[in-house]
TORPA-138007 format. One line per field, with one value per residue (C-alpha): residue number from 0; x, y, z. Coordinates in Angstrom, 3 decimals. Example, Ala and Ser with C-alpha at 12.3 -4.5 7.8 and 13.67 -1.06 7.14 Angstrom:
// residues 2
num <- c(0|1) $
u <- c(12.300|13.670) $
v <- c(-4.500|-1.060) $
w <- c(7.800|7.140) $
END
This chain:
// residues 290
num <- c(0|1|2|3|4|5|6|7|8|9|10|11|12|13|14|15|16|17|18|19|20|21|22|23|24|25|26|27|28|29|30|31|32|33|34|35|36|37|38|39|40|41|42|43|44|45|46|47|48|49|50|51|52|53|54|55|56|57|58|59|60|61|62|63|64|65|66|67|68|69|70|71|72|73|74|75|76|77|78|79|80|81|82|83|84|85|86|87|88|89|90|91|92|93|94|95|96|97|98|99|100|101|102|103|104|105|106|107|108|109|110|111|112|113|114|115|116|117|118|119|120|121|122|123|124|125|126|127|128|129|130|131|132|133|134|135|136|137|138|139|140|141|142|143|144|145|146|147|148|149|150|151|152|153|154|155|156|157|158|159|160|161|162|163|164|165|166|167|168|169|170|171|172|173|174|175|176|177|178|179|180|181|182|183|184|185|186|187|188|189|190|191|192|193|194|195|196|197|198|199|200|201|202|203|204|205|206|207|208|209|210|211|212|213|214|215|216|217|218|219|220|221|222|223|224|225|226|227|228|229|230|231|232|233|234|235|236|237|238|239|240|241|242|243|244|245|246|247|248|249|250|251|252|253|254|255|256|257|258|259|260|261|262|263|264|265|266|267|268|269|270|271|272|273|274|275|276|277|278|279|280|281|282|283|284|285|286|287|288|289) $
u <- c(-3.350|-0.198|2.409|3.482|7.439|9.124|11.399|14.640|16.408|19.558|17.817|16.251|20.351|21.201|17.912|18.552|22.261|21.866|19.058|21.039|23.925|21.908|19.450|20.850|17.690|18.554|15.941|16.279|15.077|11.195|10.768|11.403|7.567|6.972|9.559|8.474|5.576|6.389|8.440|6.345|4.472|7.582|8.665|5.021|5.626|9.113|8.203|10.684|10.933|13.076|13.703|17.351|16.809|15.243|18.440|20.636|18.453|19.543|22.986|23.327|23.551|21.169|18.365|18.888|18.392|15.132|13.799|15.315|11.813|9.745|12.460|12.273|8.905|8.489|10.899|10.011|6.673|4.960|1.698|1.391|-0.802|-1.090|-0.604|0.371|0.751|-1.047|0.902|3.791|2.323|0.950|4.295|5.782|2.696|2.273|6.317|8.555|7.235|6.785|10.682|11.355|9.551|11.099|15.044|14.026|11.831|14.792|15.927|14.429|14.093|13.811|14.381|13.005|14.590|12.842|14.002|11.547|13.806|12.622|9.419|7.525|4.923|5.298|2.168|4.826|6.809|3.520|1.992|4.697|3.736|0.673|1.419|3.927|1.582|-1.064|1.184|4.038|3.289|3.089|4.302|5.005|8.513|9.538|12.089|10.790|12.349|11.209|12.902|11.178|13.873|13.518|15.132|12.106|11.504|8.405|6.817|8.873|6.421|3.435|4.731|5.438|1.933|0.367|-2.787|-3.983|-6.713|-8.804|-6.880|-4.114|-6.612|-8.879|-7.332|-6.480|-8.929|-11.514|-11.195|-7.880|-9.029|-11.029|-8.528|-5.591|-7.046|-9.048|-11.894|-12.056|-13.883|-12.392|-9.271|-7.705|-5.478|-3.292|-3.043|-0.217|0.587|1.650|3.063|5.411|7.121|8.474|11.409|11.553|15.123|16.230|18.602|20.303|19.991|23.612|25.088|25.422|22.721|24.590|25.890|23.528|21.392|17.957|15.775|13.600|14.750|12.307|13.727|10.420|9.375|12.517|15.703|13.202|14.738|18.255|20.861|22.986|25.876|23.024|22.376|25.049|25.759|22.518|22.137|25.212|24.932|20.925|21.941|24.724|22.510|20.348|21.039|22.721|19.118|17.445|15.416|15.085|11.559|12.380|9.732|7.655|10.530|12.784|16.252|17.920|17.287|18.223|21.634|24.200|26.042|23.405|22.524|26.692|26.205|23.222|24.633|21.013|19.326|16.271|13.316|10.741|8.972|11.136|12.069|15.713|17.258|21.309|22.360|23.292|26.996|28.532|31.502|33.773|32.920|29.702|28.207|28.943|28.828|29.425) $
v <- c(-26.268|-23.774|-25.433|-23.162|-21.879|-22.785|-21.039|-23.529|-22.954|-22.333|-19.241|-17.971|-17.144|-16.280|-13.510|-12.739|-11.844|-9.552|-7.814|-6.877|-5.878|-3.454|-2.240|-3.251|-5.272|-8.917|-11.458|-14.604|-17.654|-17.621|-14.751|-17.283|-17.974|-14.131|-13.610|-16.127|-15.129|-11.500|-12.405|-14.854|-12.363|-10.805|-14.196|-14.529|-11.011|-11.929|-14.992|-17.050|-20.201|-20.107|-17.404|-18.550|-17.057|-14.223|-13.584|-13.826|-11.296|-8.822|-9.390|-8.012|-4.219|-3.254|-5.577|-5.020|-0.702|-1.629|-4.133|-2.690|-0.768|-3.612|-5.609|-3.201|-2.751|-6.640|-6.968|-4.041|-3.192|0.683|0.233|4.094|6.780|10.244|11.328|7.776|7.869|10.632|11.211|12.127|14.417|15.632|16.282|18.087|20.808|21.282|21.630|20.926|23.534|26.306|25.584|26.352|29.267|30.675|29.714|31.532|34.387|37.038|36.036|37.293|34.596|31.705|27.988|24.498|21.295|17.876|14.543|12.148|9.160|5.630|7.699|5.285|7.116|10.248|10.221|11.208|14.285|15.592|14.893|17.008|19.517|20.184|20.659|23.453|24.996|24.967|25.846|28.084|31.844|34.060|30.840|33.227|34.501|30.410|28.961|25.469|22.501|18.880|15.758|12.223|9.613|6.109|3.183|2.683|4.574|3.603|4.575|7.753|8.174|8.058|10.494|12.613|12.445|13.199|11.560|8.871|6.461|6.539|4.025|6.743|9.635|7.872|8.471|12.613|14.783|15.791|19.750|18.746|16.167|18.828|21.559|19.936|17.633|17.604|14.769|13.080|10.028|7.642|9.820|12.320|14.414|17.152|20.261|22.199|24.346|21.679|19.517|22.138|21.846|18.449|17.491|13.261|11.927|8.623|7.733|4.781|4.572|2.573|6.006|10.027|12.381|16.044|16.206|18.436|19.506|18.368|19.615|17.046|13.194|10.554|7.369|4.952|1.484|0.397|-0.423|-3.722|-4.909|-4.484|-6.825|-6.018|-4.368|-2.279|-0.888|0.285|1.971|3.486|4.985|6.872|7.857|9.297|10.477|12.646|14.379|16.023|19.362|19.839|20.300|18.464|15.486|11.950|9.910|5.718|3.930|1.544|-1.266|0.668|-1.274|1.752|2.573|-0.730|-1.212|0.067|-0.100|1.395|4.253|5.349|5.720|8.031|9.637|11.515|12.558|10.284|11.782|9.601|6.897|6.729|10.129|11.279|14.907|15.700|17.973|21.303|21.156|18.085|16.712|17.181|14.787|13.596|16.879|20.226|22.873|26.462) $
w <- c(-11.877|-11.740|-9.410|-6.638|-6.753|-3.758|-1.688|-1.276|2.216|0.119|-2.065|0.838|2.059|-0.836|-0.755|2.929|2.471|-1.121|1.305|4.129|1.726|-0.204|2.945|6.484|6.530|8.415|7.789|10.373|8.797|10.341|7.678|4.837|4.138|4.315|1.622|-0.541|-0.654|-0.958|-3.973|-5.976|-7.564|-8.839|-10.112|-12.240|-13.595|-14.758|-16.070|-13.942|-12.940|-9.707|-6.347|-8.038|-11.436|-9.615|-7.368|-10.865|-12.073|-9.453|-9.234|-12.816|-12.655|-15.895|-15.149|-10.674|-11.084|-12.759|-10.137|-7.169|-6.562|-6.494|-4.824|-2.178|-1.404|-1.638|1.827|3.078|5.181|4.489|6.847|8.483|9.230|10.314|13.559|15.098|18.621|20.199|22.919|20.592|18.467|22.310|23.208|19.223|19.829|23.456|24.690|21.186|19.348|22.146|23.035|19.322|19.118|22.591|21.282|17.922|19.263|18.786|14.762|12.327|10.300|12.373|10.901|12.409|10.259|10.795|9.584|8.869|8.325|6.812|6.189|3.834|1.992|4.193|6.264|9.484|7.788|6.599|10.741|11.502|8.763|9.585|13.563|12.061|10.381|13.101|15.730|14.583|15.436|12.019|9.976|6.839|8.592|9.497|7.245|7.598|6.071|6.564|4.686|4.517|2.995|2.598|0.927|-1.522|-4.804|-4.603|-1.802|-2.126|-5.401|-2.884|-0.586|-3.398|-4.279|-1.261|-2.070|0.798|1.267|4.610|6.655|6.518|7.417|9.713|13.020|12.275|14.194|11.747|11.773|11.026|8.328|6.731|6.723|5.017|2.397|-0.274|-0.658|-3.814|-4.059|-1.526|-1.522|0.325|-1.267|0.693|0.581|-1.017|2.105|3.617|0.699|-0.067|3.474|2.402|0.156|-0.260|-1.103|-1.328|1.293|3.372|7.051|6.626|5.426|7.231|7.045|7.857|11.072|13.678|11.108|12.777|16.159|15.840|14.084|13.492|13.565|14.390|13.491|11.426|13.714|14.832|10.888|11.897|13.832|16.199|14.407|11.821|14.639|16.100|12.711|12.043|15.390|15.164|11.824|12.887|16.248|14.731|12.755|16.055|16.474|20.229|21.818|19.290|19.984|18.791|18.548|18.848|17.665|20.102|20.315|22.122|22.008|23.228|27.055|28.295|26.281|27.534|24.244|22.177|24.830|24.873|20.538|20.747|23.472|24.527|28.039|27.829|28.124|28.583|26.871|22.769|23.311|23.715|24.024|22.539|25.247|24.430|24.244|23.543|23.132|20.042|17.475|18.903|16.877|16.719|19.388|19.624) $
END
Protein backbone atom coordinates (compact mmCIF):
# COMPACT_ATOMS: atom_id res chain seq x y z
CA UNK A 1 0.00 0.00 0.00
CA UNK A 2 1.49 3.58 -1.07
CA UNK A 3 1.58 5.73 2.15
CA UNK A 4 -0.22 8.99 1.73
CA UNK A 5 2.14 12.41 1.83
CA UNK A 6 1.04 14.60 4.40
CA UNK A 7 0.61 18.11 4.51
CA UNK A 8 2.69 19.37 7.82
CA UNK A 9 1.03 22.61 9.37
CA UNK A 10 4.51 24.16 8.94
CA UNK A 11 4.63 23.43 4.84
CA UNK A 12 1.23 24.35 4.50
CA UNK A 13 2.73 28.29 5.60
CA UNK A 14 5.35 27.94 3.91
CA UNK A 15 2.82 27.02 0.56
CA UNK A 16 0.28 29.65 1.66
CA UNK A 17 2.81 32.53 1.88
CA UNK A 18 4.97 31.68 -1.72
CA UNK A 19 1.09 31.72 -3.05
CA UNK A 20 0.02 34.97 -2.02
CA UNK A 21 3.52 36.38 -2.98
CA UNK A 22 3.37 35.23 -6.50
CA UNK A 23 -0.76 35.61 -6.97
CA UNK A 24 -2.45 37.80 -4.17
CA UNK A 25 -4.15 34.55 -3.43
CA UNK A 26 -4.50 34.23 0.74
CA UNK A 27 -5.27 30.78 1.81
CA UNK A 28 -6.57 30.68 5.69
CA UNK A 29 -5.65 27.51 7.23
CA UNK A 30 -9.26 25.50 6.64
CA UNK A 31 -7.92 25.36 2.94
CA UNK A 32 -4.96 23.16 4.08
CA UNK A 33 -6.71 19.73 3.17
CA UNK A 34 -7.80 21.33 -0.21
CA UNK A 35 -4.20 22.15 -0.98
CA UNK A 36 -2.84 19.05 -0.10
CA UNK A 37 -4.71 17.43 -1.90
CA UNK A 38 -4.52 19.70 -4.86
CA UNK A 39 -0.79 19.25 -4.72
CA UNK A 40 -0.20 15.55 -4.15
CA UNK A 41 -0.52 14.70 -7.53
CA UNK A 42 2.16 17.10 -8.41
CA UNK A 43 4.32 15.55 -5.73
CA UNK A 44 3.73 11.74 -7.49
CA UNK A 45 4.62 13.30 -10.87
CA UNK A 46 7.82 14.77 -9.48
CA UNK A 47 8.72 11.94 -7.72
CA UNK A 48 8.95 13.70 -4.29
CA UNK A 49 8.81 12.77 -1.11
CA UNK A 50 7.66 15.91 0.85
CA UNK A 51 5.07 19.35 0.17
CA UNK A 52 8.81 20.56 1.58
CA UNK A 53 10.85 19.29 -1.30
CA UNK A 54 8.05 20.48 -3.43
CA UNK A 55 8.23 24.17 -2.01
CA UNK A 56 12.32 23.93 -2.60
CA UNK A 57 11.50 23.07 -5.94
CA UNK A 58 9.80 26.36 -6.59
CA UNK A 59 11.86 28.64 -4.94
CA UNK A 60 14.61 27.85 -7.52
CA UNK A 61 14.06 30.01 -10.60
CA UNK A 62 14.91 27.23 -13.54
CA UNK A 63 12.94 24.41 -12.13
CA UNK A 64 9.75 27.22 -10.55
CA UNK A 65 9.10 28.85 -14.55
CA UNK A 66 8.49 25.24 -15.49
CA UNK A 67 6.03 24.29 -12.67
CA UNK A 68 4.48 27.54 -12.17
CA UNK A 69 1.54 26.30 -14.64
CA UNK A 70 0.63 23.41 -12.85
CA UNK A 71 1.34 25.15 -9.59
CA UNK A 72 -1.17 27.51 -10.58
CA UNK A 73 -3.93 25.71 -11.69
CA UNK A 74 -3.42 23.33 -8.62
CA UNK A 75 -4.53 26.56 -6.11
CA UNK A 76 -6.48 28.01 -8.35
CA UNK A 77 -10.30 27.07 -9.23
CA UNK A 78 -11.43 27.47 -13.35
CA UNK A 79 -15.20 26.04 -13.00
CA UNK A 80 -17.23 28.56 -15.68
CA UNK A 81 -19.58 28.71 -18.34
CA UNK A 82 -21.11 30.78 -20.91
CA UNK A 83 -23.46 33.24 -20.31
CA UNK A 84 -23.50 32.89 -16.33
CA UNK A 85 -25.97 34.91 -14.80
CA UNK A 86 -28.72 35.78 -17.04
CA UNK A 87 -29.68 38.78 -15.77
CA UNK A 88 -26.23 40.19 -16.63
CA UNK A 89 -25.86 39.27 -19.93
CA UNK A 90 -29.85 40.76 -19.77
CA UNK A 91 -28.55 43.91 -18.89
CA UNK A 92 -24.84 43.96 -21.64
CA UNK A 93 -27.64 43.42 -24.67
CA UNK A 94 -30.75 45.11 -23.67
CA UNK A 95 -29.23 48.77 -22.17
CA UNK A 96 -25.04 48.33 -22.35
CA UNK A 97 -24.85 47.81 -25.76
CA UNK A 98 -27.69 50.24 -27.07
CA UNK A 99 -25.83 53.10 -24.86
CA UNK A 100 -22.68 52.17 -26.87
CA UNK A 101 -24.09 52.26 -30.00
CA UNK A 102 -26.00 55.75 -29.24
CA UNK A 103 -22.39 57.46 -27.74
CA UNK A 104 -20.72 56.03 -31.02
CA UNK A 105 -23.55 56.55 -33.57
CA UNK A 106 -21.74 59.77 -35.09
CA UNK A 107 -17.80 58.14 -35.59
CA UNK A 108 -17.05 56.52 -38.16
CA UNK A 109 -15.30 53.94 -36.83
CA UNK A 110 -16.63 53.28 -33.59
CA UNK A 111 -14.59 51.10 -30.87
CA UNK A 112 -16.07 49.08 -27.70
CA UNK A 113 -12.95 47.56 -25.39
CA UNK A 114 -13.94 44.84 -22.81
CA UNK A 115 -11.78 43.40 -20.13
CA UNK A 116 -12.41 40.09 -19.17
CA UNK A 117 -10.13 39.93 -16.15
CA UNK A 118 -9.17 36.57 -14.16
CA UNK A 119 -11.01 35.02 -17.19
CA UNK A 120 -10.02 31.31 -16.73
CA UNK A 121 -10.51 29.48 -19.89
CA UNK A 122 -12.43 32.40 -21.50
CA UNK A 123 -15.97 31.15 -21.58
CA UNK A 124 -16.93 35.10 -20.22
CA UNK A 125 -14.86 37.25 -22.93
CA UNK A 126 -16.19 34.99 -25.58
CA UNK A 127 -20.22 35.54 -23.71
CA UNK A 128 -19.43 38.91 -24.34
CA UNK A 129 -18.31 38.17 -27.93
CA UNK A 130 -20.95 36.72 -29.11
CA UNK A 131 -23.61 39.41 -27.60
CA UNK A 132 -21.31 41.89 -29.82
CA UNK A 133 -21.72 40.18 -32.58
CA UNK A 134 -25.46 39.59 -32.23
CA UNK A 135 -26.20 42.91 -31.16
CA UNK A 136 -23.88 45.53 -32.65
CA UNK A 137 -25.57 47.30 -35.72
CA UNK A 138 -23.41 46.63 -39.11
CA UNK A 139 -20.60 44.88 -36.86
CA UNK A 140 -18.11 45.08 -39.99
CA UNK A 141 -17.46 49.08 -39.23
CA UNK A 142 -16.90 48.18 -35.05
CA UNK A 143 -13.36 48.19 -33.97
CA UNK A 144 -13.91 45.66 -31.26
CA UNK A 145 -11.32 44.54 -28.90
CA UNK A 146 -11.87 42.13 -25.97
CA UNK A 147 -8.90 40.86 -23.58
CA UNK A 148 -9.31 37.76 -21.19
CA UNK A 149 -6.07 37.63 -18.77
CA UNK A 150 -5.46 35.42 -16.07
CA UNK A 151 -2.73 34.28 -13.79
CA UNK A 152 -2.66 30.69 -15.35
CA UNK A 153 -0.81 29.63 -18.54
CA UNK A 154 -2.75 27.02 -18.60
CA UNK A 155 -6.03 27.72 -18.74
CA UNK A 156 -4.98 30.64 -20.93
CA UNK A 157 -4.07 27.52 -23.45
CA UNK A 158 -7.84 26.54 -23.22
CA UNK A 159 -9.16 29.81 -23.91
CA UNK A 160 -6.89 30.03 -26.68
CA UNK A 161 -8.37 27.01 -28.01
CA UNK A 162 -11.78 27.73 -27.87
CA UNK A 163 -12.88 24.26 -27.81
CA UNK A 164 -15.42 23.43 -24.69
CA UNK A 165 -17.12 20.48 -23.30
CA UNK A 166 -21.00 20.64 -22.61
CA UNK A 167 -20.98 21.73 -19.00
CA UNK A 168 -19.56 25.02 -20.50
CA UNK A 169 -22.25 25.13 -23.36
CA UNK A 170 -25.16 23.72 -21.60
CA UNK A 171 -26.82 26.73 -20.22
CA UNK A 172 -26.34 29.07 -23.79
CA UNK A 173 -29.67 29.34 -25.59
CA UNK A 174 -29.55 26.82 -28.30
CA UNK A 175 -29.97 29.06 -31.55
CA UNK A 176 -27.18 30.57 -29.97
CA UNK A 177 -25.44 27.14 -29.28
CA UNK A 178 -25.87 26.28 -32.85
CA UNK A 179 -24.71 29.45 -34.39
CA UNK A 180 -21.33 29.90 -32.81
CA UNK A 181 -19.88 26.44 -32.42
CA UNK A 182 -19.07 23.70 -34.15
CA UNK A 183 -20.13 20.05 -32.80
CA UNK A 184 -17.56 17.55 -32.75
CA UNK A 185 -18.05 14.59 -30.84
CA UNK A 186 -18.70 15.67 -27.27
CA UNK A 187 -17.08 19.00 -28.14
CA UNK A 188 -17.90 22.28 -28.99
CA UNK A 189 -15.60 24.16 -30.74
CA UNK A 190 -16.15 28.05 -31.55
CA UNK A 191 -16.38 29.75 -34.16
CA UNK A 192 -13.69 31.98 -35.59
CA UNK A 193 -15.90 35.15 -35.84
CA UNK A 194 -16.00 35.29 -32.60
CA UNK A 195 -12.55 33.80 -31.56
CA UNK A 196 -10.89 36.43 -33.37
CA UNK A 197 -12.50 39.22 -31.08
CA UNK A 198 -10.32 37.95 -28.23
CA UNK A 199 -6.62 38.48 -27.44
CA UNK A 200 -5.57 36.24 -23.98
CA UNK A 201 -2.50 37.72 -22.08
CA UNK A 202 -1.13 36.73 -19.02
CA UNK A 203 -1.53 39.24 -16.41
CA UNK A 204 -1.61 39.97 -12.48
CA UNK A 205 -4.60 41.42 -10.84
CA UNK A 206 -1.71 42.79 -8.19
CA UNK A 207 -0.39 45.00 -11.15
CA UNK A 208 -2.17 48.15 -13.69
CA UNK A 209 -4.07 47.31 -16.62
CA UNK A 210 -4.08 50.89 -18.80
CA UNK A 211 -5.75 53.46 -17.17
CA UNK A 212 -9.56 54.15 -18.70
CA UNK A 213 -9.09 51.93 -21.37
CA UNK A 214 -12.34 49.70 -20.78
CA UNK A 215 -16.48 50.40 -21.09
CA UNK A 216 -17.21 47.39 -19.73
CA UNK A 217 -14.56 45.42 -16.84
CA UNK A 218 -15.23 42.05 -15.62
CA UNK A 219 -13.92 41.50 -12.43
CA UNK A 220 -16.25 38.31 -11.07
CA UNK A 221 -15.69 35.37 -8.83
CA UNK A 222 -11.99 36.07 -7.80
CA UNK A 223 -11.63 39.04 -5.13
CA UNK A 224 -13.55 36.13 -2.64
CA UNK A 225 -9.39 34.72 -2.82
CA UNK A 226 -8.03 37.94 -1.64
CA UNK A 227 -7.53 39.55 1.98
CA UNK A 228 -8.14 42.62 2.97
CA UNK A 229 -5.21 44.66 1.72
CA UNK A 230 -5.33 42.43 -2.05
CA UNK A 231 -8.10 44.03 -2.24
CA UNK A 232 -7.73 47.24 -1.78
CA UNK A 233 -4.94 46.96 -4.42
CA UNK A 234 -6.68 45.09 -7.01
CA UNK A 235 -9.71 47.19 -6.99
CA UNK A 236 -7.91 50.23 -7.72
CA UNK A 237 -5.67 48.92 -10.06
CA UNK A 238 -9.20 47.29 -12.09
CA UNK A 239 -11.32 50.24 -11.35
CA UNK A 240 -8.75 52.59 -12.96
CA UNK A 241 -8.88 50.93 -15.97
CA UNK A 242 -13.01 51.81 -16.65
CA UNK A 243 -13.40 54.19 -19.09
CA UNK A 244 -15.30 57.45 -17.38
CA UNK A 245 -18.84 55.87 -18.23
CA UNK A 246 -17.67 52.53 -18.27
CA UNK A 247 -19.01 49.91 -16.08
CA UNK A 248 -17.77 47.31 -13.69
CA UNK A 249 -19.48 43.64 -13.16
CA UNK A 250 -18.56 42.25 -9.22
CA UNK A 251 -19.04 38.88 -9.03
CA UNK A 252 -21.84 37.37 -6.63
CA UNK A 253 -19.79 38.10 -3.24
CA UNK A 254 -20.06 41.57 -3.41
CA UNK A 255 -17.51 43.01 -0.72
CA UNK A 256 -17.87 46.32 -2.25
CA UNK A 257 -21.32 48.13 -1.53
CA UNK A 258 -21.19 47.73 2.10
CA UNK A 259 -17.44 48.95 2.73
CA UNK A 260 -16.99 52.04 2.98
CA UNK A 261 -13.30 51.68 2.31
CA UNK A 262 -13.58 49.56 -0.67
CA UNK A 263 -16.60 51.65 -2.25
CA UNK A 264 -14.19 55.21 -1.85
CA UNK A 265 -11.23 52.95 -4.15
CA UNK A 266 -13.60 52.09 -6.97
CA UNK A 267 -15.05 55.23 -6.73
CA UNK A 268 -18.40 54.10 -9.02
CA UNK A 269 -22.31 55.11 -8.95
CA UNK A 270 -23.71 51.68 -8.07
CA UNK A 271 -26.01 50.46 -10.15
CA UNK A 272 -27.64 47.74 -8.91
CA UNK A 273 -27.02 44.28 -7.89
CA UNK A 274 -22.50 43.76 -8.81
CA UNK A 275 -22.85 46.41 -11.17
CA UNK A 276 -21.05 49.79 -10.83
CA UNK A 277 -20.87 52.88 -13.30
CA UNK A 278 -17.33 55.46 -13.33
CA UNK A 279 -19.09 58.67 -13.78
CA UNK A 280 -18.39 60.63 -16.66
CA UNK A 281 -15.91 63.11 -15.45
CA UNK A 282 -13.95 62.32 -12.66
CA UNK A 283 -11.57 63.55 -10.73
CA UNK A 284 -7.86 63.92 -11.72
CA UNK A 285 -6.06 60.86 -11.04
CA UNK A 286 -8.98 58.65 -10.44
CA UNK A 287 -8.86 58.26 -14.56
CA UNK A 288 -8.78 60.40 -17.23
CA UNK A 289 -11.30 62.94 -18.39
CA UNK A 290 -11.65 65.30 -21.15
Amino acid sequence: MVKLIELTSGEFKKLAKLIYEKTGIHLPDSKATLLGNRLRRRLRALNLDSFDAYHKLLRVKASYEEELPHFLSAVTTNETYFFRNTNLWTFIQKKWIPEIVESRRKKPKPTVRIWSAASSSGEEAYSAGICLREALPNFAMWNVSIVGSDISDRVLERARAGVYGEYAVARMPKPLLSKWFTKKDEEYALKKDVQKLVTFKFHNLRDAMTPGNFDLVFLRNVLMYFDTEMKRKVLKNVAEAVAPGGYLVIGDVDPVRNDKELSAIVAMDYQGPNLYRKPQRVAVGAGESK
